[in-house]
N, C-alpha and C positions, 0 to 999 in steps of 0.2 A: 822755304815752305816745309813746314812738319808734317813728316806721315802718322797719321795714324790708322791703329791696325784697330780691327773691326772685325768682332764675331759675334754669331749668336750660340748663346750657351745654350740647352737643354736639359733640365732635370728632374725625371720624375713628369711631372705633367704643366711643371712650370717654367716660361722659358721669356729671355729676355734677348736685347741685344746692346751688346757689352764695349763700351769704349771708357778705357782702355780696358777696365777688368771690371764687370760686372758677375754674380755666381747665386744660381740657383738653389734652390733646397729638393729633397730628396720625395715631400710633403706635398701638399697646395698652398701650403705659407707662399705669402708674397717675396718674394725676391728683393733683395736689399742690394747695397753697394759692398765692396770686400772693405775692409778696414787696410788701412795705410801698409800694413805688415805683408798684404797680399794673404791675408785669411781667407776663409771661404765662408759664405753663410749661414746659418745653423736659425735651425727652427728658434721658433721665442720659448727657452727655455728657463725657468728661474736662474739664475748663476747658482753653483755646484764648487764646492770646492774641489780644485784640481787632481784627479788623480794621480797616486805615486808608481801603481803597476797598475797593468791590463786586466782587466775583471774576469773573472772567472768565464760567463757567461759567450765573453769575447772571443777568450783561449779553444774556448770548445767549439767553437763554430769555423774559425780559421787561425789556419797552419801558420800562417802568417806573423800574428801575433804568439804564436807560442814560440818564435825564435830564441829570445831571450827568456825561458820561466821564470829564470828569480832576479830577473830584472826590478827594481824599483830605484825613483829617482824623487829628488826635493819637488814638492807639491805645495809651494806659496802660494796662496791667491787662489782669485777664483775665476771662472771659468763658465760659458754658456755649456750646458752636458756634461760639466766636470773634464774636457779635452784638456791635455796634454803632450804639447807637441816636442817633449823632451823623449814620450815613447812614440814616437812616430818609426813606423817601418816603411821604406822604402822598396821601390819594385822596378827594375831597368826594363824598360819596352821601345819597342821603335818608334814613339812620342814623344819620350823621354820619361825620368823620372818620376812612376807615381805612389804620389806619398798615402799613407793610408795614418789616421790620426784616432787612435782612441781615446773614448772618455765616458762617464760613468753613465749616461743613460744615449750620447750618440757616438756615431762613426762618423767619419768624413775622408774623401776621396778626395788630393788637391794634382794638380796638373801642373807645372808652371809652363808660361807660355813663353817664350822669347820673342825679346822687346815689348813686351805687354806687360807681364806678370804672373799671376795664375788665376787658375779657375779651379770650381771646385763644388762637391756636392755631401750634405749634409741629411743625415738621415737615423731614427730608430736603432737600436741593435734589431729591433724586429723586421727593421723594413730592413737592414743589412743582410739578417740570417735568412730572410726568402729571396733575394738574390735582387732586389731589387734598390740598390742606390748604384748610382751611376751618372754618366753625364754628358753629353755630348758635344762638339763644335761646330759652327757651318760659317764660311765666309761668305754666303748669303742665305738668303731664310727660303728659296729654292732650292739650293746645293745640296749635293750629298755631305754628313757627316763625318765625324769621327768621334768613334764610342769610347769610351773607357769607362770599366765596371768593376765592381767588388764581388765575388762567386764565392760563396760557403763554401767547405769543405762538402769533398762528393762528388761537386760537379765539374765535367773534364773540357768543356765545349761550349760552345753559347753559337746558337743559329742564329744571324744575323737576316739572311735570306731565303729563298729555295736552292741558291744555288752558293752561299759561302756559310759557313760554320770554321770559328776562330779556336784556338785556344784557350785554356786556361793555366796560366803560371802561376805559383805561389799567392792564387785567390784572385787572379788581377788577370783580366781581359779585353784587345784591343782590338778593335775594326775599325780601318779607314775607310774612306771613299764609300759607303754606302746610308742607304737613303730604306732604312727595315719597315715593315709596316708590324715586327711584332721582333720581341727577342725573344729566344728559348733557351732554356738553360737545360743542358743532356748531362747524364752523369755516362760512365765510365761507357755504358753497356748501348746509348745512344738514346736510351729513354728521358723522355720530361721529366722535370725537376718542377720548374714555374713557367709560366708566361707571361708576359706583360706585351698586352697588342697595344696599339695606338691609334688615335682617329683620326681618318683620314678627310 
């Protein structure tokens, strides 16, 4: 008999359940299947030619991407938001590895999951720069999750509940085990940044 593993992902306001690897967008766009690669979904964008560095607009919102500034790399082909996963920056958290994937008009957030694949969330540089792409996990559609999010520059903290408020490392933030009814994003001094509540 083969196991398989079962989750449901959450992104933004659209949320599926994923065998083996289903992935959200960051939008109301419907939710697709990931492509064979273990990519992540991405709004219906025209295809874009691939970017060869990080756009400006990127650099200046997160730290993240200005690791490398004169980074550029070969940009064949074309791409949904012009992504290129050649500048993709990495982020080690207690989930493991999350990739963050720029390209000319989106971001994307990807997770890989062990023995699944990955998941992953696809969104705006606008809806990036207000702190809102991210994505969640539940081994049931009861359970508490586990967040993983992208945070602009500025912001030090992300409030998950009344009673836990996470980190922020190198733009990239992570909560397990919890079940939020809003996240908040606090910059250094503890004040709001965004919120994004959820309906209950």
């Amino acid at each position: 008999m083969r196991l398989q593993t079962k989750f449901l992902i959450l992104a933004g306001t659209a949320a599926i359940v994923a065998t083996p690897v289903l992935v959200a967008s960051a939008k109301d766009a419907p939710p697709r299947a990931a492509d064979p690669k273990g990519y992540t979904h991405i709004p219906e964008d025209a295809p874009q030619h691939k970017i060869s560095r990080v756009p400006d607009d990127l650099r200046a919102s997160f730290e993240l991407l200005r690791r490398n500034p004169t980074q550029t790399v070969q940009a064949d082909g074309f791409s949904n938001g012009g992504l290129n996963r050649q500048l993709e920056q990495t982020v080690d958290t207690a989930v493991g590895p999350v990739r963050v994937v720029p390209g000319s008009s989106l971001l994307c957030v990807r997770l890989p999951i062990a023995g699944v694949g990955s998941a992953g969330s696809c969104g705006s540089t606008a809806t990036a720069v207000q702190g809102k792409l991210w994505l969640a996990l539940k081994q049931t559609l009861d359970g508490p999750a586990t967040f993983v999010g992208l945070a602009p520059d500025g912001v030090s903290s992300v409030r998950v509940s009344e009673t836990k408020t996470v980190p922020v490392r190198d733009n990239i933030w992570v909560a397990t085990d919890v079940s939020p009814t809003s996240l908040v994003l606090l910059d250094e001094s503890g004040a709001p940044v965004s919120t994004t509540t959820f309906g209950r």
